[in-house]
C-alpha positions as CSV (number, residue, x, y, z in Angstrom):
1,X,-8.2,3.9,6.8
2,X,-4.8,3.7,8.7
3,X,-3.1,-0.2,8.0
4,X,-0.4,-1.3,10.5
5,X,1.9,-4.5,9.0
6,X,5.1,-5.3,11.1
7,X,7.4,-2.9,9.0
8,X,5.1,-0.7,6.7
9,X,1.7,2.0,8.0
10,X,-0.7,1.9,5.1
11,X,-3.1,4.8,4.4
12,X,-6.0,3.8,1.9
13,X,-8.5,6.8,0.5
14,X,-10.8,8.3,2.2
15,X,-14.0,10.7,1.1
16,X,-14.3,8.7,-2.2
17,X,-10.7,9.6,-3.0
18,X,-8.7,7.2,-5.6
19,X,-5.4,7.9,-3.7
20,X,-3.5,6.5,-0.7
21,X,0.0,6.0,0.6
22,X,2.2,3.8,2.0
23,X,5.6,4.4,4.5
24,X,8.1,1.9,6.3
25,X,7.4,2.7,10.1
26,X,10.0,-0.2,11.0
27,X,12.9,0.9,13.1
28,X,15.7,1.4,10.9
29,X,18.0,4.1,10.0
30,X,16.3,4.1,6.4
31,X,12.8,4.8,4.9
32,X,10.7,5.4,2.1
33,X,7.1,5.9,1.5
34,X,5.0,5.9,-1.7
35,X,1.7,6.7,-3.6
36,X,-1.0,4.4,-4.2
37,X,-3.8,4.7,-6.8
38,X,-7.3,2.7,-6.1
39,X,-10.4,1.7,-8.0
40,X,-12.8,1.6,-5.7
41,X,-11.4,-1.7,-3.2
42,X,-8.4,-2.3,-5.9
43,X,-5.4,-0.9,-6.0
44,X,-4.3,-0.1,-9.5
45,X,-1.1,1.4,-9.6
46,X,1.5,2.7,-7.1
47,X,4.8,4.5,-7.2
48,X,8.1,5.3,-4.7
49,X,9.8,2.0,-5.4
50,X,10.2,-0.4,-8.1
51,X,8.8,-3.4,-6.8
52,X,5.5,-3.6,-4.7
53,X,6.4,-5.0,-1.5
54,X,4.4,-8.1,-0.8
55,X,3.8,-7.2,3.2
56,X,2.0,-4.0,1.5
57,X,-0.2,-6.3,-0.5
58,X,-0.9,-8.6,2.2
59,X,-1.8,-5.6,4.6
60,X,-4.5,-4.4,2.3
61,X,-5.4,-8.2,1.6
62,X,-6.6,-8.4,5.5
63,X,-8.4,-4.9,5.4
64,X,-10.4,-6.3,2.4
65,X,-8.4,-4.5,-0.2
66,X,-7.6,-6.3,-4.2
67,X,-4.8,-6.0,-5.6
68,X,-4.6,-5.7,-9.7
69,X,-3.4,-9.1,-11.4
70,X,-0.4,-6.5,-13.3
71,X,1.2,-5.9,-9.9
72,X,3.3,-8.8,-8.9
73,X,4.0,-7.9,-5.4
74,X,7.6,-9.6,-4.1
């Protein structure tokens, strides 16, 4: 499933995969994208940058997505 927030696209698994993706689709002159880890509807781990941005967490929030309590998203 494809996720659109304001600044980020959002690409949760698919074909009972555990991994999806994340990458900044603002308009800036900078990016960065990342790896994201599921359990089923909760997202367990990620990795690309060191803290979990929270637009990311709210995106997947609306789609119906958890987030694990040990990822404080900021």
């Amino acid at each position: 499933m494809k996720i659109t927030t304001k600044h980020f696209t959002i690409y949760t698994p698919e074909n009972n995969n555990r991994l999806g993706s994340f990458e900044i689709s603002a308009n800036v002159d900078w990016g960065y994208s990342g790896g994201l880890v599921f359990n089923g509807k909760t997202l367990i781990d990620y990795d690309g940058v060191y803290c979990f941005p929270k637009e990311i967490a709210e995106g997947l929030g609306k789609a119906g997505y958890t987030v694990d309590k040990s990822i404080e998203p900021v």
